[in-house]
N, CA, C and O atoms as a GROMACS GRO file, in nm:
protein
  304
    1UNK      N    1   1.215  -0.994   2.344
    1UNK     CA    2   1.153  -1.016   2.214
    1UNK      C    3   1.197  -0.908   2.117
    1UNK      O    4   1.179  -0.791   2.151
    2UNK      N    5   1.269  -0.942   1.967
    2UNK     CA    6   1.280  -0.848   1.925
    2UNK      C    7   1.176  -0.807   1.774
    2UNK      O    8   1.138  -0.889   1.691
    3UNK      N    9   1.156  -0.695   1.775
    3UNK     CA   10   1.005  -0.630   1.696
    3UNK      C   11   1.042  -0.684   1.559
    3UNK      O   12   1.154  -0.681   1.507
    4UNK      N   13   0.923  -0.738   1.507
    4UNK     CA   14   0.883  -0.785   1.365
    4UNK      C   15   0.965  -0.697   1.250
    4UNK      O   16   0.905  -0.590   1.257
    5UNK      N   17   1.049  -0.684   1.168
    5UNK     CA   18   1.103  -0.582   1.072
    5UNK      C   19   0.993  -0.468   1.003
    5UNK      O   20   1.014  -0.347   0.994
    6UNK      N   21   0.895  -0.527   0.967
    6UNK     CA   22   0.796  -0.451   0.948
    6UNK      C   23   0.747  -0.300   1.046
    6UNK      O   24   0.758  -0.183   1.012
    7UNK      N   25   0.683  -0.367   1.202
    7UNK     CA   26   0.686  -0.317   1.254
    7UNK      C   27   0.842  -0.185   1.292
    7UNK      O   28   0.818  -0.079   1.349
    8UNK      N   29   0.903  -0.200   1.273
    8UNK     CA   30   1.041  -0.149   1.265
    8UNK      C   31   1.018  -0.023   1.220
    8UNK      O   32   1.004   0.089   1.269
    9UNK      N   33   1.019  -0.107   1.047
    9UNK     CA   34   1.032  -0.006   0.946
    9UNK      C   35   0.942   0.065   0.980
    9UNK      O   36   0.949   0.179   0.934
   10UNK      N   37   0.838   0.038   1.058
   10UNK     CA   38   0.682   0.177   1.033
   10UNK      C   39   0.721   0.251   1.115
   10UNK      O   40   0.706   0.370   1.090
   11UNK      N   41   0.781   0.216   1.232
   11UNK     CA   42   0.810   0.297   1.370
   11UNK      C   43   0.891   0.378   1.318
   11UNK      O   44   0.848   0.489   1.350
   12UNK      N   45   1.007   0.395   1.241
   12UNK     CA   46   1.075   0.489   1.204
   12UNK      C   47   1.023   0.548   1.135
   12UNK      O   48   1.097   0.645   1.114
   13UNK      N   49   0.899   0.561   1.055
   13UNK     CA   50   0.889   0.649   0.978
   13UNK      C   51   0.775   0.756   1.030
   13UNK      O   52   0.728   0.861   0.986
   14UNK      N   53   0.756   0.684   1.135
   14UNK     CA   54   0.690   0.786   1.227
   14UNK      C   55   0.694   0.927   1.295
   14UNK      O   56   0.730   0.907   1.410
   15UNK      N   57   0.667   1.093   1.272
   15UNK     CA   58   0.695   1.199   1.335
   15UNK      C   59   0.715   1.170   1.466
   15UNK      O   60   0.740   1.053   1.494
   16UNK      N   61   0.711   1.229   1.528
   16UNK     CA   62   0.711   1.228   1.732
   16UNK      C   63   0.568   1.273   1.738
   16UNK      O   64   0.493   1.208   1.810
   17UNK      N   65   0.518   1.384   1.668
   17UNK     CA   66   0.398   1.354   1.693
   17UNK      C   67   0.300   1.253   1.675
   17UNK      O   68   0.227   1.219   1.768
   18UNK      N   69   0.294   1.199   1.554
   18UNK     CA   70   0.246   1.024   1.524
   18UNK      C   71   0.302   0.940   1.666
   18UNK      O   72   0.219   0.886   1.739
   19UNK      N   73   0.420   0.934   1.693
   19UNK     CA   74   0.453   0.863   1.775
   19UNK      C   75   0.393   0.878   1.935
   19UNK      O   76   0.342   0.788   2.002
   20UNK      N   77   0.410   0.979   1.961
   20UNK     CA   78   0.369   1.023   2.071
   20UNK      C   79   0.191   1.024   2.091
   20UNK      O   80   0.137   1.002   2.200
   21UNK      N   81   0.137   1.046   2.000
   21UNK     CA   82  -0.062   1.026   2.026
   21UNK      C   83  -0.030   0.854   2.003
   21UNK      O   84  -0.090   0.799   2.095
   22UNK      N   85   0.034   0.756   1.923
   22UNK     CA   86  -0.010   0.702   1.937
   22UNK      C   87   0.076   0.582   2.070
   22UNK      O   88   0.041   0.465   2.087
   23UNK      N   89   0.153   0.630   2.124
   23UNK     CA   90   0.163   0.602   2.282
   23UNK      C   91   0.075   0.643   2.374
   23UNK      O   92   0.043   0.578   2.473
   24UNK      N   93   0.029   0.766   2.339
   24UNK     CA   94  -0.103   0.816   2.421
   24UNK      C   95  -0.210   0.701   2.420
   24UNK      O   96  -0.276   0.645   2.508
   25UNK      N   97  -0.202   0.691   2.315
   25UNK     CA   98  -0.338   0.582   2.277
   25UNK      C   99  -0.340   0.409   2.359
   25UNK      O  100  -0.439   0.347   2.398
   26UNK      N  101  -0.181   0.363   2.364
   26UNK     CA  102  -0.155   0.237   2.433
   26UNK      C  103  -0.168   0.221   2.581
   26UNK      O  104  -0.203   0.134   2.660
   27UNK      N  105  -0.111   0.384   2.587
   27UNK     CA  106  -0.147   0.402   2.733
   27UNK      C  107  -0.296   0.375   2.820
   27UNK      O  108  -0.324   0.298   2.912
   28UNK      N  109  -0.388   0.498   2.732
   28UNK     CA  110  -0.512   0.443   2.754
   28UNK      C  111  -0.551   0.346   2.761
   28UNK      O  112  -0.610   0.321   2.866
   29UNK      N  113  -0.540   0.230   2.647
   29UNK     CA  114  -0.559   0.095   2.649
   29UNK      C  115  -0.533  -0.008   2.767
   29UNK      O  116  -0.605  -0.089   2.826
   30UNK      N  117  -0.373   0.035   2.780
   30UNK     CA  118  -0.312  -0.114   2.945
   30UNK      C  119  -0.411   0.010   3.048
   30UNK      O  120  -0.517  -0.037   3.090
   31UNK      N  121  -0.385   0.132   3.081
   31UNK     CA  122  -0.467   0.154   3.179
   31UNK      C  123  -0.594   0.112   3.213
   31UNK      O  124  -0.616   0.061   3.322
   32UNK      N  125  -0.702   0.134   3.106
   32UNK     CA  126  -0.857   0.093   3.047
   32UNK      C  127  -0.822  -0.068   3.138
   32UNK      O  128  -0.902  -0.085   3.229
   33UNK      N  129  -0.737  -0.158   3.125
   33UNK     CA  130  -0.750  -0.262   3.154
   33UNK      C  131  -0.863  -0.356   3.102
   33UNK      O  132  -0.960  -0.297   3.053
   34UNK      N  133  -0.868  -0.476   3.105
   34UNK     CA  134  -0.949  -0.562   3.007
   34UNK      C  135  -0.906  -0.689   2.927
   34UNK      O  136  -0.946  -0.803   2.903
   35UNK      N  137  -0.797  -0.601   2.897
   35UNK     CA  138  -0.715  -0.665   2.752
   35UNK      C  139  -0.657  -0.845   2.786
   35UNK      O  140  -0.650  -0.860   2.908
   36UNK      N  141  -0.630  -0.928   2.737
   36UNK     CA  142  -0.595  -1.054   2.806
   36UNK      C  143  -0.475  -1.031   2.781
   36UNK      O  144  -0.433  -0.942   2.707
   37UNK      N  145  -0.392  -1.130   2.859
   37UNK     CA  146  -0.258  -1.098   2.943
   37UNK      C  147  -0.172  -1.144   2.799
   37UNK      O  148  -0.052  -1.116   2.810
   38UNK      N  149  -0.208  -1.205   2.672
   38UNK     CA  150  -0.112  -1.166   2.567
   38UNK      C  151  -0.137  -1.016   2.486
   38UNK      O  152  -0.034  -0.976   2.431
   39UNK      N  153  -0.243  -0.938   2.473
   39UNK     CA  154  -0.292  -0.809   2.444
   39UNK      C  155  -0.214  -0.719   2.477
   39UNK      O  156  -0.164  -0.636   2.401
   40UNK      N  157  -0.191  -0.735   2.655
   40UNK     CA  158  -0.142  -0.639   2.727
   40UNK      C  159  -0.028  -0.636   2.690
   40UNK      O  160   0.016  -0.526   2.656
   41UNK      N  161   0.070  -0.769   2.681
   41UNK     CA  162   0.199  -0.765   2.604
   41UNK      C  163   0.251  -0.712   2.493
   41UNK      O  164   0.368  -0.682   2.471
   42UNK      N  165   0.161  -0.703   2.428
   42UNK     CA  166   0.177  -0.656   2.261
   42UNK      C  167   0.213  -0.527   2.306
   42UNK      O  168   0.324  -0.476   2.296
   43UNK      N  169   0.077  -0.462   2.373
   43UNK     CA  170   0.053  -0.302   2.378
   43UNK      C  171   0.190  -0.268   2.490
   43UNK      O  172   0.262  -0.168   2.494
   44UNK      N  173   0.194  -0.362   2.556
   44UNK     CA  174   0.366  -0.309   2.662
   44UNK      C  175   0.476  -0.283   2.532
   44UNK      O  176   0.536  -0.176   2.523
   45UNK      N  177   0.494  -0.378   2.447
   45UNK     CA  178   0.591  -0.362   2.346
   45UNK      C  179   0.631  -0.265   2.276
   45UNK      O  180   0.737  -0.205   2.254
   46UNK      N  181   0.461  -0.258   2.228
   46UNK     CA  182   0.446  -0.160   2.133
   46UNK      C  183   0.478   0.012   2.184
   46UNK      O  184   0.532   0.093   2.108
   47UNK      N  185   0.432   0.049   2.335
   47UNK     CA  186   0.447   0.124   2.367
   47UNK      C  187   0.605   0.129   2.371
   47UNK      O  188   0.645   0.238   2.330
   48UNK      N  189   0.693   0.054   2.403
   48UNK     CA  190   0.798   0.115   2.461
   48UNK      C  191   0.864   0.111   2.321
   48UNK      O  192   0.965   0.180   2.317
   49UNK      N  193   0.839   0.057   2.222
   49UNK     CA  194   0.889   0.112   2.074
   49UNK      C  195   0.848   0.235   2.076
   49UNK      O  196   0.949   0.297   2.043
   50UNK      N  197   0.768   0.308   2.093
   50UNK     CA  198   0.704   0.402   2.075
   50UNK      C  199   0.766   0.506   2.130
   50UNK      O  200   0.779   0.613   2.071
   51UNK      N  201   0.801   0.488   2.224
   51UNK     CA  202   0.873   0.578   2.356
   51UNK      C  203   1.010   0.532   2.344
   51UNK      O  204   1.102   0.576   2.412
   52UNK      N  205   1.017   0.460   2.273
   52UNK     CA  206   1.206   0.482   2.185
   52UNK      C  207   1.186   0.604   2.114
   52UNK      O  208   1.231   0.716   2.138
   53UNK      N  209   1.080   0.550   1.985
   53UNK     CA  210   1.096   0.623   1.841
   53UNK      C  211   1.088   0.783   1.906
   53UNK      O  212   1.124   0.887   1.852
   54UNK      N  213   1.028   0.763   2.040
   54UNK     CA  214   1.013   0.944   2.068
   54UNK      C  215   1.094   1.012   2.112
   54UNK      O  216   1.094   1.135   2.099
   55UNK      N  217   1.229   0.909   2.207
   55UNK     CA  218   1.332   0.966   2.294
   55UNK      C  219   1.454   0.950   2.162
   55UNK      O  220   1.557   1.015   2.178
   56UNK      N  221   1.442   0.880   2.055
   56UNK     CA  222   1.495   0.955   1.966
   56UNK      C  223   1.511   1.082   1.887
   56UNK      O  224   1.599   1.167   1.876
   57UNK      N  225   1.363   1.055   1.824
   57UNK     CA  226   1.367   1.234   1.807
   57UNK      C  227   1.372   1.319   1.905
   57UNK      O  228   1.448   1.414   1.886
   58UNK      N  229   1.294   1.313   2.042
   58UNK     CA  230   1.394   1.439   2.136
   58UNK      C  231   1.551   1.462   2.117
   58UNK      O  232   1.605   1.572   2.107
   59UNK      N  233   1.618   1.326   2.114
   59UNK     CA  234   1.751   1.338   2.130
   59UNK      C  235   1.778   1.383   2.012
   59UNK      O  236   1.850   1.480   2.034
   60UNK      N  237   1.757   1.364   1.830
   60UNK     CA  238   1.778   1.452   1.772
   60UNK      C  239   1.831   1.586   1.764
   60UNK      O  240   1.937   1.642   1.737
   61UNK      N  241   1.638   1.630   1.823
   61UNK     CA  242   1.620   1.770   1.865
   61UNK      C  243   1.727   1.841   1.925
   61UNK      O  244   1.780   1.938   1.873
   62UNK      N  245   1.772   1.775   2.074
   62UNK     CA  246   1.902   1.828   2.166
   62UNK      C  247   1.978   1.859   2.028
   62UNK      O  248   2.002   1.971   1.983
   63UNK      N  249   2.007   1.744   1.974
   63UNK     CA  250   2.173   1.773   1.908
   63UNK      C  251   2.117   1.894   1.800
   63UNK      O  252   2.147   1.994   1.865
   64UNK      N  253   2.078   1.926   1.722
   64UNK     CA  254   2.044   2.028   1.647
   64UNK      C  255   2.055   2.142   1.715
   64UNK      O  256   2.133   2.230   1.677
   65UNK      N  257   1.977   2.156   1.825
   65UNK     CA  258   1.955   2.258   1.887
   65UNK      C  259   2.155   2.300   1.956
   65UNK      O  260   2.227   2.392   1.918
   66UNK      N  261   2.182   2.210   2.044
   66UNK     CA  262   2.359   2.241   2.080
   66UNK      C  263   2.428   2.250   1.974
   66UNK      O  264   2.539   2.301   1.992
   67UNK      N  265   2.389   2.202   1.804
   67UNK     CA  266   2.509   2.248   1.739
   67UNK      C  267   2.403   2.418   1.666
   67UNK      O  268   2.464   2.498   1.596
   68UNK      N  269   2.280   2.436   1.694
   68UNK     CA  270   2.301   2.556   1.607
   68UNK      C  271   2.319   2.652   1.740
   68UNK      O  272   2.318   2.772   1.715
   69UNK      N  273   2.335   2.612   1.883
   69UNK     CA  274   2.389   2.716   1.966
   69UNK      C  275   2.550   2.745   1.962
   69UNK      O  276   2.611   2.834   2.022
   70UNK      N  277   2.601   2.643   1.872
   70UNK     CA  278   2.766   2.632   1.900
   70UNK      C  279   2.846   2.678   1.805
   70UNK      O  280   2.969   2.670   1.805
   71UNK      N  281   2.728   2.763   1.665
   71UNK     CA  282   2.777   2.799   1.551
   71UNK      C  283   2.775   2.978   1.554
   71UNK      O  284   2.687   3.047   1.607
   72UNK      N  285   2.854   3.009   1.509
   72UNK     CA  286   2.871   3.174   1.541
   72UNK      C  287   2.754   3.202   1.459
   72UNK      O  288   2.700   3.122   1.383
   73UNK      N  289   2.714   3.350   1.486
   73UNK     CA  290   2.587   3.433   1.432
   73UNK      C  291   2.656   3.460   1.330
   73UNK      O  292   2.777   3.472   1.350
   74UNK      N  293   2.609   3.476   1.201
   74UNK     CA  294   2.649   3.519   1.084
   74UNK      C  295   2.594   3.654   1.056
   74UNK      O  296   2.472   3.668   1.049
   75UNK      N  297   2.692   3.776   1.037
   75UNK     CA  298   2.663   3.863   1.028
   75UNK      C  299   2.586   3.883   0.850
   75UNK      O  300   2.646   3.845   0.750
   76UNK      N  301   2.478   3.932   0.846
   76UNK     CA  302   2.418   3.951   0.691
   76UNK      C  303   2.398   4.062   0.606
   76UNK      O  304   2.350   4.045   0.494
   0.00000   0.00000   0.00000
């Protein structure tokens, strides 16, 4: 299934922290159990958008971090 454009656009504009509490939050939810078996789907979805939008910005992070280790110290 691929995510609504909307939904999209919000996910990206999301920090990692936004992103990450609110995977916290889906989590709770499928765990909590309850939900009917189209609910649970949504929140499976939604989470693993979520846990994209986050293993993006980690991966960001990496690359920032290896190119400001790969740039000489500037003497001042």
């Amino acid at each position: 299934m691929s995510e609504h454009p909307v939904a999209a656009a919000e996910l990206a504009q999301l920090s990692y922290e936004d992103a990450r509490e609110q995977l916290i939050a889906v989590v709770a939810r499928l765990e909590a159990g309850g939900a009917s078996l189209e609910e649970s789907l949504a929140l499976w979805e939604r989470g693993e958008a979520l846990a994209t939008r986050c293993e993006e910005w980690l991966e960001g992070a990496r690359k920032r971090l290896a190119a400001a280790r790969d740039q000489p110290l500037e003497q001042g």
